[in-house]
CHARMM-style PDB file with segment names, atoms N, HN, CA, C and O in Angstrom:
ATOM      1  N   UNK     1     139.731 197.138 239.457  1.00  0.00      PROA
ATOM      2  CA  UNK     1     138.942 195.982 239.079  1.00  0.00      PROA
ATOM      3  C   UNK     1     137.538 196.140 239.670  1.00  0.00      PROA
ATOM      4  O   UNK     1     137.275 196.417 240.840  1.00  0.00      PROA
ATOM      5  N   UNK     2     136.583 195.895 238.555  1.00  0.00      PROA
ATOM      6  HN  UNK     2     136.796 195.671 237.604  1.00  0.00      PROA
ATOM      7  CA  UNK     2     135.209 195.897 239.047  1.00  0.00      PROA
ATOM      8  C   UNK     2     134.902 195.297 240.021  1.00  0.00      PROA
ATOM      9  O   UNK     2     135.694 194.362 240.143  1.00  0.00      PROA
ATOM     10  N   UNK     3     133.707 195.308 241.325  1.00  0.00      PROA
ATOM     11  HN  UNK     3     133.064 196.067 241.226  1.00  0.00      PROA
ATOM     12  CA  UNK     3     133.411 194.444 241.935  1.00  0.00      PROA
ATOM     13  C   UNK     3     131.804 195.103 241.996  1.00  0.00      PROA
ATOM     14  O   UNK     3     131.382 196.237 241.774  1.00  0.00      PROA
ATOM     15  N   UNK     4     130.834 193.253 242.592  1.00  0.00      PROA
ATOM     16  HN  UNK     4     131.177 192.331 242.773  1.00  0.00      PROA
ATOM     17  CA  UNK     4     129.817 193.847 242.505  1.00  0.00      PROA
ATOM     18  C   UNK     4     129.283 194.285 244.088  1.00  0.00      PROA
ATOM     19  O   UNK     4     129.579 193.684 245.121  1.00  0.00      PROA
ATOM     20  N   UNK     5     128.337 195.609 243.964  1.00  0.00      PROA
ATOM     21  HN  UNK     5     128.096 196.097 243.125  1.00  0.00      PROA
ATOM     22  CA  UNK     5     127.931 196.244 244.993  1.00  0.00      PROA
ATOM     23  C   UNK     5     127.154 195.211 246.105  1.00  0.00      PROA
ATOM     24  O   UNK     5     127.420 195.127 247.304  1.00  0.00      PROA
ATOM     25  N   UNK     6     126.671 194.856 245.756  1.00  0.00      PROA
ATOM     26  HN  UNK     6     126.455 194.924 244.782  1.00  0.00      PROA
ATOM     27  CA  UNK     6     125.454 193.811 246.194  1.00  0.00      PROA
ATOM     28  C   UNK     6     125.971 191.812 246.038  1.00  0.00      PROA
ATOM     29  O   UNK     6     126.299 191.277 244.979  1.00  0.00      PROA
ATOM     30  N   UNK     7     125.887 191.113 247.402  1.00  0.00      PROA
ATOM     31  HN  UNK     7     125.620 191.548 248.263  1.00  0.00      PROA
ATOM     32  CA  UNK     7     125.906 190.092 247.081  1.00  0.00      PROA
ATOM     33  C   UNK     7     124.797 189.534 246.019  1.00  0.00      PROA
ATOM     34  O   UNK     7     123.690 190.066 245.936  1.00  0.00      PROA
ATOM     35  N   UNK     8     125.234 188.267 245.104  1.00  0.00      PROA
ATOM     36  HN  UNK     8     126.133 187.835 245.171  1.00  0.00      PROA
ATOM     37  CA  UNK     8     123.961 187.616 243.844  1.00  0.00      PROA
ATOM     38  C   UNK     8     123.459 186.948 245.201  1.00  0.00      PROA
ATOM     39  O   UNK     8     124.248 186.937 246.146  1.00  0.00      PROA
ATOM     40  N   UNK     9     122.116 186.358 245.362  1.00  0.00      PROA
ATOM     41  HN  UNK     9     121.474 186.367 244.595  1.00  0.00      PROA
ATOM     42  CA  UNK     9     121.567 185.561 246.069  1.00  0.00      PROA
ATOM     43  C   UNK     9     121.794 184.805 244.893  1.00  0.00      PROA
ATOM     44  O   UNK     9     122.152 185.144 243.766  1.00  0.00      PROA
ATOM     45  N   UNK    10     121.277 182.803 245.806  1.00  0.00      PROA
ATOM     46  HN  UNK    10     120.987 182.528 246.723  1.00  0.00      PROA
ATOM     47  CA  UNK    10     121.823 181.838 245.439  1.00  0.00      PROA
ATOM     48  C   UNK    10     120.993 181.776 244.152  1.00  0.00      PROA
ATOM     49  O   UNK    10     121.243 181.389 243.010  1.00  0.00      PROA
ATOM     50  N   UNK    11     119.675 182.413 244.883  1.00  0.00      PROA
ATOM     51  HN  UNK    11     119.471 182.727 245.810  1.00  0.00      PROA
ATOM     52  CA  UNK    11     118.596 181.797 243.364  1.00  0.00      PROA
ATOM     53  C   UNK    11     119.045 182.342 242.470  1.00  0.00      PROA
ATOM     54  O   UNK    11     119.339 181.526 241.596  1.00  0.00      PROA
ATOM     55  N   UNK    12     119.350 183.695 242.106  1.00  0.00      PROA
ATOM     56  HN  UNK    12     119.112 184.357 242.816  1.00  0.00      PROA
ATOM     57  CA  UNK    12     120.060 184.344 240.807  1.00  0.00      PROA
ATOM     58  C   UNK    12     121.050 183.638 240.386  1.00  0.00      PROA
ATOM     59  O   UNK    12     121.059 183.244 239.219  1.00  0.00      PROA
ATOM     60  N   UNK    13     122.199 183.310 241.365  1.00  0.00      PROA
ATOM     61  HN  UNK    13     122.193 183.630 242.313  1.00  0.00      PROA
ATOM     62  CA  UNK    13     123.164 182.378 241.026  1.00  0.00      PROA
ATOM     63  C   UNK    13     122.582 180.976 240.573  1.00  0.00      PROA
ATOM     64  O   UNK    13     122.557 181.099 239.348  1.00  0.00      PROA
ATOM     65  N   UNK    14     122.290 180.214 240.753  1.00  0.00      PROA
ATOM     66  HN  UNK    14     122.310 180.114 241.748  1.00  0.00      PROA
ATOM     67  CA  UNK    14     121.480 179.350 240.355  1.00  0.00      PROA
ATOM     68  C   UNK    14     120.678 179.267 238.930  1.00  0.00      PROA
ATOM     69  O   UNK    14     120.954 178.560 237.961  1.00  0.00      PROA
ATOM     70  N   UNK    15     119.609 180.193 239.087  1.00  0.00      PROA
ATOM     71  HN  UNK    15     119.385 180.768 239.874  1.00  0.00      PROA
ATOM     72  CA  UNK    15     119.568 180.710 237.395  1.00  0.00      PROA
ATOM     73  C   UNK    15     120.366 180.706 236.437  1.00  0.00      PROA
ATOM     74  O   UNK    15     120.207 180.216 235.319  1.00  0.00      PROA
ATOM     75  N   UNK    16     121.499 181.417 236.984  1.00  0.00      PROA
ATOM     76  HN  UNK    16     121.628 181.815 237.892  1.00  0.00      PROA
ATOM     77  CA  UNK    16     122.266 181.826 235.585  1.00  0.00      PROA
ATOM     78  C   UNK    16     123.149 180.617 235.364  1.00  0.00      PROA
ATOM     79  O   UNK    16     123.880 180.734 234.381  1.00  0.00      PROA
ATOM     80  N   UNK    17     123.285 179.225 236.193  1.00  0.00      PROA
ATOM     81  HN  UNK    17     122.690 179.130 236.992  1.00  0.00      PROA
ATOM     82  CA  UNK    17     123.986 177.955 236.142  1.00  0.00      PROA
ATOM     83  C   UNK    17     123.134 176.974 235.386  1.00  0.00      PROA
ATOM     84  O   UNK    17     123.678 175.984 234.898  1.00  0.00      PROA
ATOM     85  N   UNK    18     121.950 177.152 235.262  1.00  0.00      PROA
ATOM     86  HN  UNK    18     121.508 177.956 235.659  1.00  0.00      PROA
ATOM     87  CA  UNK    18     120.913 176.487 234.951  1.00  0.00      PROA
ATOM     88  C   UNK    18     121.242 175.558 233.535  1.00  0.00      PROA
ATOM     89  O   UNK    18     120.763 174.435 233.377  1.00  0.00      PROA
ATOM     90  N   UNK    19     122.405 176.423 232.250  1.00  0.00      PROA
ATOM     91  HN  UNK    19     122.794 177.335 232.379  1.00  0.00      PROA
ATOM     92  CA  UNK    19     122.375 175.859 230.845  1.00  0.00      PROA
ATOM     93  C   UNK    19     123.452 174.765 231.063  1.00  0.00      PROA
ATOM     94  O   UNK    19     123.566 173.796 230.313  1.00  0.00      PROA
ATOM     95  N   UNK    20     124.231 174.992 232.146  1.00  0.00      PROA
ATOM     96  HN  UNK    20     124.138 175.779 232.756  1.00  0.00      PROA
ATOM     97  CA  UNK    20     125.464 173.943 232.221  1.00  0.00      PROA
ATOM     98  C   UNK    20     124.640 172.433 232.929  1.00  0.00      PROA
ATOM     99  O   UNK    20     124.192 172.260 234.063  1.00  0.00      PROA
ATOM    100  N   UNK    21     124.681 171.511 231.747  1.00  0.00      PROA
ATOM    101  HN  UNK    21     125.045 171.651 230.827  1.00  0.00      PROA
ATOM    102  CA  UNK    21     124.227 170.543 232.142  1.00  0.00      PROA
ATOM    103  C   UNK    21     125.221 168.972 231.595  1.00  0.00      PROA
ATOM    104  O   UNK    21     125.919 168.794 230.597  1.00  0.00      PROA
ATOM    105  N   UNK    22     124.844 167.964 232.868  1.00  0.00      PROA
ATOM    106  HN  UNK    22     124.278 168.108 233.679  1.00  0.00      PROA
ATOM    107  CA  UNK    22     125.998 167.007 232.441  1.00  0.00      PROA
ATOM    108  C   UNK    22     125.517 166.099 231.508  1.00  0.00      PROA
ATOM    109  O   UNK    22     124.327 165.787 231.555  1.00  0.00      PROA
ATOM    110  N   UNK    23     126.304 165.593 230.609  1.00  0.00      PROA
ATOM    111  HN  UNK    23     127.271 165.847 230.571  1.00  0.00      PROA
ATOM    112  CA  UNK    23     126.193 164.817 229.495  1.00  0.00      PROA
ATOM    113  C   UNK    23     126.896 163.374 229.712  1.00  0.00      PROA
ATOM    114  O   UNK    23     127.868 163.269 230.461  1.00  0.00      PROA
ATOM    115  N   UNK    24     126.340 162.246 229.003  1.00  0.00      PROA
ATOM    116  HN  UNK    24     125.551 162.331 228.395  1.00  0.00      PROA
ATOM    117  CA  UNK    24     126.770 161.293 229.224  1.00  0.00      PROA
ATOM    118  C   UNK    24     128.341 161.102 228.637  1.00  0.00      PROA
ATOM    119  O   UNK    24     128.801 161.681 227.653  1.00  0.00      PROA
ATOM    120  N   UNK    25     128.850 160.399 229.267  1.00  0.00      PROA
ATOM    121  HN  UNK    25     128.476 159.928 230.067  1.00  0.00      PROA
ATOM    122  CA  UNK    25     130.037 160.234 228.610  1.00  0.00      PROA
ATOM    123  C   UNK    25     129.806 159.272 227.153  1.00  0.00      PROA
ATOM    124  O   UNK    25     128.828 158.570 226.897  1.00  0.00      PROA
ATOM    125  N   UNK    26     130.754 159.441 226.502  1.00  0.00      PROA
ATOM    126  HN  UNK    26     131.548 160.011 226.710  1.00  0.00      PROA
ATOM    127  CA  UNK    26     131.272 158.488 225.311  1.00  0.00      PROA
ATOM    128  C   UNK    26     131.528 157.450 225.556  1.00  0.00      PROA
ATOM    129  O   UNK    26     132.460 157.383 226.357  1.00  0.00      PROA
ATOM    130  N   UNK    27     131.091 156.416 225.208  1.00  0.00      PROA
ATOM    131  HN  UNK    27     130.334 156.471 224.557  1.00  0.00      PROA
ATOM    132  CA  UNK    27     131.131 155.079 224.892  1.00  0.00      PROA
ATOM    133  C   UNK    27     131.638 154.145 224.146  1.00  0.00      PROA
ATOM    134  O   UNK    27     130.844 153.382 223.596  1.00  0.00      PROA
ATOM    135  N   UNK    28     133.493 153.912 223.874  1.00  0.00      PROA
ATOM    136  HN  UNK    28     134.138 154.532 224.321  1.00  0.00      PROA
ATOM    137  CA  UNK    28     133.989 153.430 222.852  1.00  0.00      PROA
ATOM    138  C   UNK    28     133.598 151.916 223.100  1.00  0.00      PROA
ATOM    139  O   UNK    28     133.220 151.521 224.203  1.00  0.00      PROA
ATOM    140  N   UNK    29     133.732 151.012 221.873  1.00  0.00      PROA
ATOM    141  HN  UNK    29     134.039 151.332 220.977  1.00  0.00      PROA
ATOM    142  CA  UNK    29     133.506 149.227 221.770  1.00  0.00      PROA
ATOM    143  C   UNK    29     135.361 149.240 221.298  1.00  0.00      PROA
ATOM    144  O   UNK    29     135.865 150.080 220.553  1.00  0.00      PROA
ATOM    145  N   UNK    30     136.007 148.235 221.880  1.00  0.00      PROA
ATOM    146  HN  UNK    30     135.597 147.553 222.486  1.00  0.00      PROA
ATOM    147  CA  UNK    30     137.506 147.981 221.443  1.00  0.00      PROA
ATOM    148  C   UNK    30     137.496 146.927 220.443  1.00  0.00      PROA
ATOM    149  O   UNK    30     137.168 145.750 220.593  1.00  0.00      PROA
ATOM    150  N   UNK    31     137.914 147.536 219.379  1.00  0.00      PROA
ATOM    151  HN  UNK    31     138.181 148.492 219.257  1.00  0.00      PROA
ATOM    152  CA  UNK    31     138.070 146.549 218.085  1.00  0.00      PROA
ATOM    153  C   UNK    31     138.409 145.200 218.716  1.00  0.00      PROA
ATOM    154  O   UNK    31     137.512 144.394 218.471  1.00  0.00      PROA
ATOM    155  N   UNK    32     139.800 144.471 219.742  1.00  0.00      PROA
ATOM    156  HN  UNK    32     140.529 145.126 219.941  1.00  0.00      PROA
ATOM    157  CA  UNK    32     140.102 143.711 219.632  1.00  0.00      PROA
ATOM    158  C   UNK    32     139.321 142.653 220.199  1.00  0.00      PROA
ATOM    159  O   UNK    32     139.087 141.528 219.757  1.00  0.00      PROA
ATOM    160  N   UNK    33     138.883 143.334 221.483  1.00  0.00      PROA
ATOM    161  HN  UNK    33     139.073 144.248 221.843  1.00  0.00      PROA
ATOM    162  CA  UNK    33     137.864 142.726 223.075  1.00  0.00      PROA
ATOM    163  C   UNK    33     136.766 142.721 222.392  1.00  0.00      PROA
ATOM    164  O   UNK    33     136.496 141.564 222.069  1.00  0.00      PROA
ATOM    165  N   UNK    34     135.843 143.630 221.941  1.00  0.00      PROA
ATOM    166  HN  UNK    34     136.061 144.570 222.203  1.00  0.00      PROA
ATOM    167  CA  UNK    34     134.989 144.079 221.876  1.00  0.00      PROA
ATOM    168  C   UNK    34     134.180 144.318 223.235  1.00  0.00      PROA
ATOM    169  O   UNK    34     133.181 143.624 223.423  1.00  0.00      PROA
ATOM    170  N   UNK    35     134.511 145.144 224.069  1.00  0.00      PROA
ATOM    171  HN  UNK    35     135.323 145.707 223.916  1.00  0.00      PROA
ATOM    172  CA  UNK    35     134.371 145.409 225.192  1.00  0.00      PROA
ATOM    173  C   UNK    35     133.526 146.836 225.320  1.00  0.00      PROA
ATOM    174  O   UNK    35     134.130 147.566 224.534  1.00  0.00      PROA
ATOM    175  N   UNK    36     132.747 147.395 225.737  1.00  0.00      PROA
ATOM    176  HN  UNK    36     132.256 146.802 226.375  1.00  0.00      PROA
ATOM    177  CA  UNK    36     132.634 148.769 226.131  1.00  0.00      PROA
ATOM    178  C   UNK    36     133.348 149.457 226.797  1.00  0.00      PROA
ATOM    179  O   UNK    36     133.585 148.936 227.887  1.00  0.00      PROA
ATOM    180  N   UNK    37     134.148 151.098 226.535  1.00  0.00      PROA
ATOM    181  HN  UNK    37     133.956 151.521 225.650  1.00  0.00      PROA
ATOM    182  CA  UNK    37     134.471 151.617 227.521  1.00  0.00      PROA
ATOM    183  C   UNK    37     134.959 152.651 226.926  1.00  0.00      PROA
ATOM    184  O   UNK    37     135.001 152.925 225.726  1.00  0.00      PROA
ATOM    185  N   UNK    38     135.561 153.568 228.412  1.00  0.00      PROA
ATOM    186  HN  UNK    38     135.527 153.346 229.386  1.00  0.00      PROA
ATOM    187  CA  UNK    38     135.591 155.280 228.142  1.00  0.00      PROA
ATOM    188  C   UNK    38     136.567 155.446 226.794  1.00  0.00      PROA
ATOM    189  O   UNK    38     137.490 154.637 226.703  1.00  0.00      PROA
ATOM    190  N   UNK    39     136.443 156.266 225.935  1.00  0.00      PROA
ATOM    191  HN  UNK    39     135.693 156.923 226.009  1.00  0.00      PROA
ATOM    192  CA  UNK    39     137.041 156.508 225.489  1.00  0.00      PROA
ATOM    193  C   UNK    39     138.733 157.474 226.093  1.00  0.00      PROA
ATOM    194  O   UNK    39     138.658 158.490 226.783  1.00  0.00      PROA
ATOM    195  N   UNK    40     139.875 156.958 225.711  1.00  0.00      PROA
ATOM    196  HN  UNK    40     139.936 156.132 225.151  1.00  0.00      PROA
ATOM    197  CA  UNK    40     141.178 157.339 226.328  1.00  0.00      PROA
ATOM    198  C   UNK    40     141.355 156.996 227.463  1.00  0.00      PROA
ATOM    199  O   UNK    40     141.959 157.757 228.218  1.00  0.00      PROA
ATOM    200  N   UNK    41     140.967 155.973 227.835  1.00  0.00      PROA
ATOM    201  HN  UNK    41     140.476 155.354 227.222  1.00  0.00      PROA
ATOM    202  CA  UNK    41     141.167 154.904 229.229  1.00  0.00      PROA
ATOM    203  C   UNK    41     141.180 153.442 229.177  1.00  0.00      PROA
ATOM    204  O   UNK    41     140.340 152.761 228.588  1.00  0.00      PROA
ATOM    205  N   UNK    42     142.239 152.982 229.865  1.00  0.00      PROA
ATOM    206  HN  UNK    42     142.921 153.535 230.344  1.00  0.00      PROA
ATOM    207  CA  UNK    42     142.469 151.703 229.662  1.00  0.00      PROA
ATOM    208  C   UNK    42     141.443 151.401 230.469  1.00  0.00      PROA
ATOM    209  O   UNK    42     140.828 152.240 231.127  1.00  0.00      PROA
ATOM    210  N   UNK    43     141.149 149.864 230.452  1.00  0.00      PROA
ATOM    211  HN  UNK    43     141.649 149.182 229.918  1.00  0.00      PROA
ATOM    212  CA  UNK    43     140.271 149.249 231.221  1.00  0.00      PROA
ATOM    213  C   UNK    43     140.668 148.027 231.449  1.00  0.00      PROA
ATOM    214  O   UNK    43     141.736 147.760 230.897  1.00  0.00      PROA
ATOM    215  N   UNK    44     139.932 146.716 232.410  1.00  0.00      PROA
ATOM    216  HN  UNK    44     139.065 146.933 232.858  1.00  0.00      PROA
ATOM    217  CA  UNK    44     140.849 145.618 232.862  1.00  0.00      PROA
ATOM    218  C   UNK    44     139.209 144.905 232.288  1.00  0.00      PROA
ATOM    219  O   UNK    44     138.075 145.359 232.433  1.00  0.00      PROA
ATOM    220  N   UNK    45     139.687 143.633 231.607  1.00  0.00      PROA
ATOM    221  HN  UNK    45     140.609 143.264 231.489  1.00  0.00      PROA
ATOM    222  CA  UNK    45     139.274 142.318 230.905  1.00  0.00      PROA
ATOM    223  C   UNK    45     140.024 141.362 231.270  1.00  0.00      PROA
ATOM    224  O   UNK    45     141.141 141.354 230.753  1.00  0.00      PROA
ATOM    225  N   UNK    46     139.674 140.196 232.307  1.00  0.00      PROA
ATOM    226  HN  UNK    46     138.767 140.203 232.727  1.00  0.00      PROA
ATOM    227  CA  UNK    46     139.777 138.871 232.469  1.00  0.00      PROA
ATOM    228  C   UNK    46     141.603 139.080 233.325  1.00  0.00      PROA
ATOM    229  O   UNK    46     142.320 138.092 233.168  1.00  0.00      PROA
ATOM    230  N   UNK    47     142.201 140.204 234.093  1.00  0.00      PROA
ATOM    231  HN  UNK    47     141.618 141.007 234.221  1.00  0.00      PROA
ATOM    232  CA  UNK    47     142.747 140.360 234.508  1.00  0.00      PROA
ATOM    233  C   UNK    47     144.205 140.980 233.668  1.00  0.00      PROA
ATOM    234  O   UNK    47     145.354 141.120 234.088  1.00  0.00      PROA
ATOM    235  N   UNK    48     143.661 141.236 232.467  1.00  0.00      PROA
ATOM    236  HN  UNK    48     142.728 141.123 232.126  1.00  0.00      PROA
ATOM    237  CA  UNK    48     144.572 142.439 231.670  1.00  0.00      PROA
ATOM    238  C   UNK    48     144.051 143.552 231.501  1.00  0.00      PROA
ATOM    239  O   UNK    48     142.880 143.904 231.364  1.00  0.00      PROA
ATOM    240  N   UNK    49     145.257 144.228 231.524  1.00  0.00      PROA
ATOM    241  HN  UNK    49     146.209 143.941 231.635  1.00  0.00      PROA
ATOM    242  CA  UNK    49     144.411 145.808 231.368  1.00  0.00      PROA
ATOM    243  C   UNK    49     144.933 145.885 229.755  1.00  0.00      PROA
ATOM    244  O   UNK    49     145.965 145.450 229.244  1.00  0.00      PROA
ATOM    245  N   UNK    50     143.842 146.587 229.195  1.00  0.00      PROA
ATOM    246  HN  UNK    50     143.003 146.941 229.609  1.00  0.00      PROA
ATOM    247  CA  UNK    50     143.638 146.983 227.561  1.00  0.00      PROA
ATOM    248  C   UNK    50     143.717 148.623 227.455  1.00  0.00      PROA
ATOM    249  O   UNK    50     143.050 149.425 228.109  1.00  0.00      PROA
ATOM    250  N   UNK    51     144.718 148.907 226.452  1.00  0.00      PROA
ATOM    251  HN  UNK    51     145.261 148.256 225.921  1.00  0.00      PROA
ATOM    252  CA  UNK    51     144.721 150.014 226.164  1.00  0.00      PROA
ATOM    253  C   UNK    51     144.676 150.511 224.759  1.00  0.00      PROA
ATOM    254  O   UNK    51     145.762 150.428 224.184  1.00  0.00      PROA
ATOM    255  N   UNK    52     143.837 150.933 224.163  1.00  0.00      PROA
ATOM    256  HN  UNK    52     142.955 151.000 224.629  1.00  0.00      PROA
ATOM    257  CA  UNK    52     144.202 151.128 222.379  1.00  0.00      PROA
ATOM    258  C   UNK    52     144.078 149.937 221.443  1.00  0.00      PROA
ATOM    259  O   UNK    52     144.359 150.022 220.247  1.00  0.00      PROA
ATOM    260  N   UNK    53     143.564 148.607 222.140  1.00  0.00      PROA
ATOM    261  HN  UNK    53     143.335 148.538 223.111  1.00  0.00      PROA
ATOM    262  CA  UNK    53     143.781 147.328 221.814  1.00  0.00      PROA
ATOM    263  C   UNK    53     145.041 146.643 222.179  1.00  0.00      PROA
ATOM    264  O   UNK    53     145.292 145.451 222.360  1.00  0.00      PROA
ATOM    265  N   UNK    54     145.460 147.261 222.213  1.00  0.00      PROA
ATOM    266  HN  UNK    54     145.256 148.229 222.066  1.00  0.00      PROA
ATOM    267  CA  UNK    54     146.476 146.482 223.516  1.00  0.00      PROA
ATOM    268  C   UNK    54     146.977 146.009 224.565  1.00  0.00      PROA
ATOM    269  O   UNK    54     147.440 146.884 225.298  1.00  0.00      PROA
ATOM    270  N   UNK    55     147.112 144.570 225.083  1.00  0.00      PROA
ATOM    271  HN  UNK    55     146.736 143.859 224.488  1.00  0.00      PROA
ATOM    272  CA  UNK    55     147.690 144.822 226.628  1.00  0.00      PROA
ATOM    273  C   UNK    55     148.756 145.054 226.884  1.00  0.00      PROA
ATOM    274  O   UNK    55     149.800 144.764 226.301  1.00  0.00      PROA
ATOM    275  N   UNK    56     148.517 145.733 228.002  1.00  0.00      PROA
ATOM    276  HN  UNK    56     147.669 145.969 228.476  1.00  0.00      PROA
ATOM    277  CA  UNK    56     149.225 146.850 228.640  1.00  0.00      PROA
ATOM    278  C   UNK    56     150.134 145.922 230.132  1.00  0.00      PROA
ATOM    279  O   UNK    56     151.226 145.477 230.484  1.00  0.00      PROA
ATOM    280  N   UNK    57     149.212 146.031 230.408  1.00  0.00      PROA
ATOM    281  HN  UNK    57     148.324 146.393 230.122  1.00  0.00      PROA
ATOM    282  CA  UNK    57     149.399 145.195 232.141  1.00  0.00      PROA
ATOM    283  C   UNK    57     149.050 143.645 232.397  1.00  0.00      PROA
ATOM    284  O   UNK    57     148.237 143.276 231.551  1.00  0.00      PROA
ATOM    285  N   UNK    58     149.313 142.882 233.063  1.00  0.00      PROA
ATOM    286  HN  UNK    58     149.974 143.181 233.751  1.00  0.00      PROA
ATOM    287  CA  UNK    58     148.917 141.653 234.142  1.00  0.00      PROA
ATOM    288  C   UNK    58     148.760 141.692 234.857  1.00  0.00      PROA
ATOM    289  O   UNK    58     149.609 142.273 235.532  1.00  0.00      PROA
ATOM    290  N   UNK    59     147.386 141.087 235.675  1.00  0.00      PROA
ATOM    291  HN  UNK    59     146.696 140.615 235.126  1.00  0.00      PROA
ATOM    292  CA  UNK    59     147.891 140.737 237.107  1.00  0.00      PROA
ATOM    293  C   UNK    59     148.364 139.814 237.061  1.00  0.00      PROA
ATOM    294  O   UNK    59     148.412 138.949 236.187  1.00  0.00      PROA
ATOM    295  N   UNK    60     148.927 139.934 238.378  1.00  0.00      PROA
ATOM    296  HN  UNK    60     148.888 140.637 239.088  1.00  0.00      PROA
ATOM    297  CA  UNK    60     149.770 138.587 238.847  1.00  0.00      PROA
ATOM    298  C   UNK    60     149.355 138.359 239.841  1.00  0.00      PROA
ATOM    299  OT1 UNK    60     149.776 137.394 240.479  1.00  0.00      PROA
TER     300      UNK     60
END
Protein backbone atom coordinates (compact mmCIF):
# COMPACT_ATOMS: atom_id res chain seq x y z
CA UNK A 1 0.00 0.00 0.00
CA UNK A 2 1.11 3.40 -1.09
CA UNK A 3 2.16 5.86 1.46
CA UNK A 4 3.16 9.40 1.16
CA UNK A 5 6.98 10.26 1.53
CA UNK A 6 6.56 13.62 2.95
CA UNK A 7 4.04 14.87 5.58
CA UNK A 8 0.96 17.44 3.49
CA UNK A 9 1.37 20.64 5.60
CA UNK A 10 -1.92 21.96 6.91
CA UNK A 11 -2.07 24.72 4.26
CA UNK A 12 -1.99 22.12 1.36
CA UNK A 13 -4.37 20.18 3.39
CA UNK A 14 -6.54 22.94 3.77
CA UNK A 15 -6.52 23.85 0.11
CA UNK A 16 -7.52 20.81 -1.13
CA UNK A 17 -10.74 20.95 1.68
CA UNK A 18 -11.55 24.26 0.48
CA UNK A 19 -14.77 22.90 -2.20
CA UNK A 20 -16.47 21.04 0.76
CA UNK A 21 -18.74 23.60 1.94
CA UNK A 22 -21.86 23.54 4.38
CA UNK A 23 -25.23 24.08 3.03
CA UNK A 24 -28.28 25.04 4.65
CA UNK A 25 -30.48 22.51 5.60
CA UNK A 26 -34.04 21.89 4.06
CA UNK A 27 -36.85 23.44 5.28
CA UNK A 28 -40.16 21.41 5.21
CA UNK A 29 -43.84 23.56 6.16
CA UNK A 30 -46.25 20.47 7.66
CA UNK A 31 -49.39 20.32 5.72
CA UNK A 32 -51.37 19.82 8.95
CA UNK A 33 -49.51 22.52 11.61
CA UNK A 34 -48.22 24.44 9.13
CA UNK A 35 -45.16 24.68 11.07
CA UNK A 36 -41.50 24.88 9.74
CA UNK A 37 -39.13 22.11 10.09
CA UNK A 38 -36.32 19.59 9.20
CA UNK A 39 -37.30 17.55 6.85
CA UNK A 40 -37.52 13.53 8.37
CA UNK A 41 -37.79 14.81 11.93
CA UNK A 42 -40.43 15.04 14.19
CA UNK A 43 -40.75 18.19 15.99
CA UNK A 44 -42.83 19.34 19.25
CA UNK A 45 -45.95 22.02 18.72
CA UNK A 46 -47.90 23.17 21.80
CA UNK A 47 -46.57 20.01 23.66
CA UNK A 48 -47.12 17.26 20.86
CA UNK A 49 -44.64 15.94 18.97
CA UNK A 50 -45.59 15.84 15.02
CA UNK A 51 -44.38 13.46 12.75
CA UNK A 52 -45.45 13.16 8.93
CA UNK A 53 -48.55 15.13 10.13
CA UNK A 54 -49.12 13.19 12.74
CA UNK A 55 -49.07 13.05 16.47
CA UNK A 56 -46.88 10.95 17.63
CA UNK A 57 -46.28 11.77 21.37
CA UNK A 58 -47.74 13.87 24.57
CA UNK A 59 -46.48 15.42 27.16
CA UNK A 60 -47.78 14.78 30.18
Amino acid sequence: MAHPKRRASSTRRDKRRTHYKATQPTVATCPTTGEPHLYHRAYWLEGKLYYKGQVIMEKE
